[in-house]
C-alpha positions in Angstrom: -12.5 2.4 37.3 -14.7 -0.3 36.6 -15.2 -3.6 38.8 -14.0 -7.0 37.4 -16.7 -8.1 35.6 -18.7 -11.3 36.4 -20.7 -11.6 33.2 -19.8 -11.5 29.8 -20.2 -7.4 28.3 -22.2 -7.4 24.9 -20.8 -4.2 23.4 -18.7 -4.8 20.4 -20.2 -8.4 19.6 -21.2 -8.7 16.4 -24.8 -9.8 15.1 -23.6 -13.3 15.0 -21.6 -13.0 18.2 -24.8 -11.8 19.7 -27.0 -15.0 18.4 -24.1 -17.1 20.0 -24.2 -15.6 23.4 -28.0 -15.2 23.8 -28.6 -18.9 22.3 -29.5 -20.1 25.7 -31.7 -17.4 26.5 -33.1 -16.6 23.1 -32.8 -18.7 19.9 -34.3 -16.7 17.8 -31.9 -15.1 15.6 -33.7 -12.1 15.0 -32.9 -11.1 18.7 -29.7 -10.8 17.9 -30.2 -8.3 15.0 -32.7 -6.4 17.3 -30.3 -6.3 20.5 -27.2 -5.0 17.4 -29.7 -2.3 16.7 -30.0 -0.9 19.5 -26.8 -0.7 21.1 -25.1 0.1 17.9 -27.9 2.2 15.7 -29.7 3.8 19.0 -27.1 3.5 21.2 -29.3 2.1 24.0 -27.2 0.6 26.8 -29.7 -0.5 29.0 -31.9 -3.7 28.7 -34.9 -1.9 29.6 -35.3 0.5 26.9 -35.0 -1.9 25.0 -38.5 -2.3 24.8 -39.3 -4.5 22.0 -38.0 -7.1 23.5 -40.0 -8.9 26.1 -39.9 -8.1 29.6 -39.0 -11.5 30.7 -35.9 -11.5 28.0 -34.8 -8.1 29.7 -34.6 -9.3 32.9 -32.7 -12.2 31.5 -30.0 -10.5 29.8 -29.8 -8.0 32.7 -28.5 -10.6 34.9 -26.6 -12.8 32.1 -24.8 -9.8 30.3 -23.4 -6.4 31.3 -23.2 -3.2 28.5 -20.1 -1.6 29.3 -18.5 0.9 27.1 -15.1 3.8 28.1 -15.9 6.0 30.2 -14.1 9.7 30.7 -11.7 9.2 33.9 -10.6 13.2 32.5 -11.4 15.9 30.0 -9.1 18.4 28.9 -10.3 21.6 27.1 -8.3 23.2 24.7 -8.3 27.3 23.9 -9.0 26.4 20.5 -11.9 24.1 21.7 -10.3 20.5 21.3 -11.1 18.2 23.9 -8.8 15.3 24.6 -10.7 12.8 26.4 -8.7 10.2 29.2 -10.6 7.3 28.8 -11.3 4.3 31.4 -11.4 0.5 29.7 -14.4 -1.7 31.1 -11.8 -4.9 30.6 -9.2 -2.3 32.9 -6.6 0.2 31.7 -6.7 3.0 29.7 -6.4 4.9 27.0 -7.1 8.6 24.8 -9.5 9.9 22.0 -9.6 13.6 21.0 -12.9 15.4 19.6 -11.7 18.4 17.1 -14.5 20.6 16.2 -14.3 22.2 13.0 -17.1 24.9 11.8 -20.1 22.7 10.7 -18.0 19.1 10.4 -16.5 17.6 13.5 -13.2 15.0 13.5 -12.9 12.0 15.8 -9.7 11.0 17.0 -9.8 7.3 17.5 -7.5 5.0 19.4 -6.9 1.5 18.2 -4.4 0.4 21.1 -3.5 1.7 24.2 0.5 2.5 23.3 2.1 1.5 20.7 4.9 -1.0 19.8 6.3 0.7 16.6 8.5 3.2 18.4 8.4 6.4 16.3 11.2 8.3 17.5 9.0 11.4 17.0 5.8 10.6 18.3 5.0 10.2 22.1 2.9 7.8 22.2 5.7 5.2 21.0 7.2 6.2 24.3 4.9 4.2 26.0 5.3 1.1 24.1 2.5 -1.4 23.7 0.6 -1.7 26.8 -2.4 -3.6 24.7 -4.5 -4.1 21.8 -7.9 -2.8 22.1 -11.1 -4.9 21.8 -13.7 -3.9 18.8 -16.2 -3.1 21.1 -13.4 -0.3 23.0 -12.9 1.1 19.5 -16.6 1.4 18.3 -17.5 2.3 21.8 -15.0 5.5 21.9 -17.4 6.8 18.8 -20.6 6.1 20.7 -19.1 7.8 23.7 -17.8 11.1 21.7 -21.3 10.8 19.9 -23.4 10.8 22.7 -21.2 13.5 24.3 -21.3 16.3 21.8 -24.5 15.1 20.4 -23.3 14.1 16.6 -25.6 12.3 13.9 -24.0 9.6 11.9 -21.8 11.2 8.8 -22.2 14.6 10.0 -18.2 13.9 11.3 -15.6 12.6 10.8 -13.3 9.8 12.3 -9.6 9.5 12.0 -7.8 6.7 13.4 -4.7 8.9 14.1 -5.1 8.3 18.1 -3.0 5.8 20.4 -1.5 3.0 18.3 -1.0 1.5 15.0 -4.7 0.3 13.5 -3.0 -2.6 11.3 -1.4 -4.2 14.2 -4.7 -4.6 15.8 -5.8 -5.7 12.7 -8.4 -8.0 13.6 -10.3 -5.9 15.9 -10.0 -3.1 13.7 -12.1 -4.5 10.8 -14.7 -6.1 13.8 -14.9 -2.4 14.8 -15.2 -1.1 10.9 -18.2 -3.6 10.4 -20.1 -1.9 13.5 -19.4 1.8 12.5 -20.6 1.1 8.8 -23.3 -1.2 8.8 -26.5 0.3 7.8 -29.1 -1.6 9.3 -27.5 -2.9 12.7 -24.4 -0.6 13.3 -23.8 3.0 13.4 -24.4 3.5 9.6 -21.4 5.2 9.2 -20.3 5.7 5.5 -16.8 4.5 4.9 -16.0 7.8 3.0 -16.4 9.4 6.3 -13.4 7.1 8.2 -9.4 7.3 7.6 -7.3 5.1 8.8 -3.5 5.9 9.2 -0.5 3.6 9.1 2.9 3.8 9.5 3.3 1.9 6.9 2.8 -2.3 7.4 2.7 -2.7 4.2 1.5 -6.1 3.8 -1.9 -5.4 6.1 -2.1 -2.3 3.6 -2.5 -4.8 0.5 -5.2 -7.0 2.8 -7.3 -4.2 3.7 -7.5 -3.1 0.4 -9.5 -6.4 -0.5 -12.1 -6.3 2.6 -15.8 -5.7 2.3 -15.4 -2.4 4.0 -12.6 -0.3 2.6 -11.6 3.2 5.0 -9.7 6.1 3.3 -6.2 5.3 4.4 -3.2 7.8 5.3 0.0 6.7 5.3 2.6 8.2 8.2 5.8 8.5 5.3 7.7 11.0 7.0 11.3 10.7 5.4 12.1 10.3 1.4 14.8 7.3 1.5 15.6 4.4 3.2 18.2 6.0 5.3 16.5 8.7 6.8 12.8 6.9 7.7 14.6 3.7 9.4 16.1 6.4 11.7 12.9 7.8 12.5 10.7 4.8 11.7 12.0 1.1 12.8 9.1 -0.2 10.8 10.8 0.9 8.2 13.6 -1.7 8.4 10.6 -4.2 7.5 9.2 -2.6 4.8 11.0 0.3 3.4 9.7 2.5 0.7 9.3 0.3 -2.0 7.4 -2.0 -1.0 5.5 0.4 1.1 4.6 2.1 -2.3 3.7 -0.8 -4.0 1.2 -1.7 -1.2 -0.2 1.6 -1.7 -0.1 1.9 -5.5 -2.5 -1.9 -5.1 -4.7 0.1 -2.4 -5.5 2.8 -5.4 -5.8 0.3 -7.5 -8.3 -2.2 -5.8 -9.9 -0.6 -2.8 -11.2 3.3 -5.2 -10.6 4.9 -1.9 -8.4 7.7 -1.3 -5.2 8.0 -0.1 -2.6 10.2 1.6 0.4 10.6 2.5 1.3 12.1 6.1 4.7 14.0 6.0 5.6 15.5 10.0 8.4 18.1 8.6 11.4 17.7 11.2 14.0 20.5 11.3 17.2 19.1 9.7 15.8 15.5 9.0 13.6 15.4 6.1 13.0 19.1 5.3 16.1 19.6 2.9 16.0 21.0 -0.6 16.4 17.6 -2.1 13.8 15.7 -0.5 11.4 18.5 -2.0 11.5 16.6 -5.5 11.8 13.4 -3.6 8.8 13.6 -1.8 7.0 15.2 -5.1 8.6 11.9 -7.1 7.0 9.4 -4.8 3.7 11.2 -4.5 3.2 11.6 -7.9 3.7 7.6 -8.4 0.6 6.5 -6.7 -0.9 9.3 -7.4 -1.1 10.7 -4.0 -1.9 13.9 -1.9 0.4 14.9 0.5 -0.7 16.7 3.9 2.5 18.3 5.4 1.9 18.4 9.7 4.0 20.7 11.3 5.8 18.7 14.3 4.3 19.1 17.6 7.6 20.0 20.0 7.7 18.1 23.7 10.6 18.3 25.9 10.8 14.6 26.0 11.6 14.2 22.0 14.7 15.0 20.1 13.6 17.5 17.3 12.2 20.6 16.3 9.6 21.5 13.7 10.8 22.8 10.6 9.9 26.4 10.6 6.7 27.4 8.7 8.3 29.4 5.9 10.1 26.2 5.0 6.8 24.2 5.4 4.9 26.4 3.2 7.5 26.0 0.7 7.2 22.6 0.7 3.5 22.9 -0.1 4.5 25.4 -2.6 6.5 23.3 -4.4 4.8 20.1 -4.6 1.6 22.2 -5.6 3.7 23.3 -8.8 5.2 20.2 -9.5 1.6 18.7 -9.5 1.0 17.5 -6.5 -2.4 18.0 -4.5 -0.7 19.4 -0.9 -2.0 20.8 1.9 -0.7 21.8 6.0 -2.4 20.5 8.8 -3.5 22.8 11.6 -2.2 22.0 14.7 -5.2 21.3 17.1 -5.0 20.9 20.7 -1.3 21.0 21.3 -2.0 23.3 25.0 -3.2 20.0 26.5 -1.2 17.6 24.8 -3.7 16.6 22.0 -2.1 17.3 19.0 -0.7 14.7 16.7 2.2 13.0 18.3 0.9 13.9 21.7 -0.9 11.9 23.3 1.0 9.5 26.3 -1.6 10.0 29.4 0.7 13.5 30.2 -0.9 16.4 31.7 -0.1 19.7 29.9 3.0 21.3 31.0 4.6 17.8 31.7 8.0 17.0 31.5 7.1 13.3 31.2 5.1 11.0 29.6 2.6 9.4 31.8 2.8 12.0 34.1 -0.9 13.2 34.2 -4.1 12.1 36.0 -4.6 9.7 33.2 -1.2 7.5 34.3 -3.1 6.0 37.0 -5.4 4.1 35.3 -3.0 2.9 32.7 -0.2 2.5 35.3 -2.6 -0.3 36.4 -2.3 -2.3 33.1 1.0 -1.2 32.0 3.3 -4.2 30.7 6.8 -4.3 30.0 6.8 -4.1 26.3 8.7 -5.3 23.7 11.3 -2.8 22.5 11.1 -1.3 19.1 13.9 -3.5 17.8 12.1 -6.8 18.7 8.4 -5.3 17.7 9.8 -4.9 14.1 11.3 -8.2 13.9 7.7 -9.8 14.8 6.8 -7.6 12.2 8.9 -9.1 9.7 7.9 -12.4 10.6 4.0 -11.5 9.9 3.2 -11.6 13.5 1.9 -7.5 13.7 -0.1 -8.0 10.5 -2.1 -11.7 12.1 -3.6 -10.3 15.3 
């Protein structure tokens, strides 16, 4: 765990957040593009390899500032070679990113909150509720760690933010975070091509993102084919059902030129019936979209079973002959917990989420949280879309 910090921690400020905080020591503003540089571009997290700068600056900032990014509290290895990484918060908690190897191409799982407050009835993690938002700097700084770790160039991976939380409700952060991965002279120098961002469907930050300097791919979490059958599974969905959730996405297509897809987990007896086969086909085709079909991950905890794979493959089957670009996700990592749905601090082989090593250093931070019912209802008034 990490002390209580003293002095203020530079990771995740911006170039003009940087000039701000060092105009008492520095005011040149160049420092502050230099100091960006190197944490974010060289990821250099000590003062004094930073050795452009002068000595007396260095010894300045090292006892004005601290550099502080997650650090592994646990690592768990899969037998398919996923590797879910527990991960300890400088500003205290904790929370979980998962690196996916992949022949040449590796995929970063990214967290964007530590829980989550939509309360998916089929994904752990909603089980925790929202224990907080993450700060830029812990989002960007889970990429630098996973980087450093399994020593990956820029755009030779991928990122996903299909981790811990819903990215559009930690909105703000989120695009702080997106500026440092993909700026080309200061940050990472990640291209945008290379990062997804999945939502479960706020449908108004959908439409804003689309109209932002920096514009992810974006996969939508749709998961039932009417109204009905998502609310039951998806409280968000009370908010903004369907259509409007496919209008915000027919304006992504339309303004942002990035792609887009739509996630479908296939749930025994809920959505995996013969009619919401043309359904799901119907909507897809709309945007146009392509469909990825995940397999459910099964936990003791949850309520359902996956759909069995003959039934998924005809699913792909059948929206590849009605047109529609499909495809099954491989379930990664699910012996230790790190498939998608997973991840809620548990150990594998728990009976419980926050069971695992990982639950005392969340336990630590852990709030009551709003329940599902109220979340959507701040939802509805904007709130989950502001911050």
């Amino acid at each position: 765990m990490f002390p209580v910090a003293s002095i203020r921690n530079l990771y995740g400020l911006s170039v003009e957040e940087l000039s701000e905080a060092l105009s008492p020591l520095e005011p040149r503003p160049f420092t502050a593009r230099q100091i960006a540089a190197h944490l974010y571009a060289r990821r250099l997290l000590d003062f004094d390899r930073m050795t452009d700068l002068p000595a007396k600056l260095r010894a300045e900032l090292a006892r004005s500032f601290t550099i502080q990014l997650p650090s592994p509290a646990e690592t768990l290895v899969s037998r398919d070679g996923t590797t879910r990484y527990v991960l300890s918060l400088p500003s205290a908690g904790s929370v979980e990113a998962v690196f996916i190897p992949s022949g040449k191409r590796a995929t970063l799982c990214i967290s964007s909150q530590s829980g989550c407050a939509l309360g998916c009835t089929f994904c752990m993690t909603g089980t925790l509720g929202l224990l907080r938002h993450l700060s830029s700097g812990e989002i960007a700084g889970q990429v630098a760690l996973l980087m450093d770790l399994h020593r990956l160039r820029p755009n030779c991976f991928n990122i996903v933010f299909m981790g811990m939380g819903e990215p559009l409700h930690n909105y703000q952060a989120l695009k702080a975070a997106l500026r440092l991965l993909c700026d080309r002279r200061t940050g990472f120098g990640i291209s945008p091509g290379h990062i997804t961002v999945s939502t479960a469907g706020l449908a108004p930050a959908i439409e804003k993102l689309a109209a932002e300097e920096i514009v992810p791919r974006l996969a939508v979490s749709l998961n039932a084919t009417t109204d009905e059958a998502r609310s039951r599974i998806m409280p968000i969905n009370k908010s903004y059902p369907i259509l409007s959730l496919m209008e915000a996405c027919g304006k992504f297509l339309r303004e942002a030129g990035q792609r887009l897809t739509l996630e479908y987990v296939m749930l025994s007896g809920v959505n995996d019936s013969r009619e919401d086969l043309p359904r799901l086909a119907r909507l897809a085709s709309s945007l146009p979209a392509r469909v990825n079909l995940i397999p459910f991950n099964a936990t003791p905890e949850l309520p359902f079973q996956p759909s069995p794979m003959e039934q998924v493959r005809r699913f792909r089957d059948g929206l590849l002959k009605r047109g529609v670009r499909a495809s099954i996700r491989a379930s990664r990592g699910p012996d230790i917990r790190a498939a998608c749905g997973q991840l809620s601090f548990g150990a594998p082989g728990d009976g419980a989420a926050g069971t695992g090593r990982g639950e005392s250093a969340a336990g630590k931070n852990r709030r009551a949280s709003d329940p599902p019912e109220a979340a959507m209802e701040r939802a509805a008034a904007g709130e989950l879309v502001a911050r």
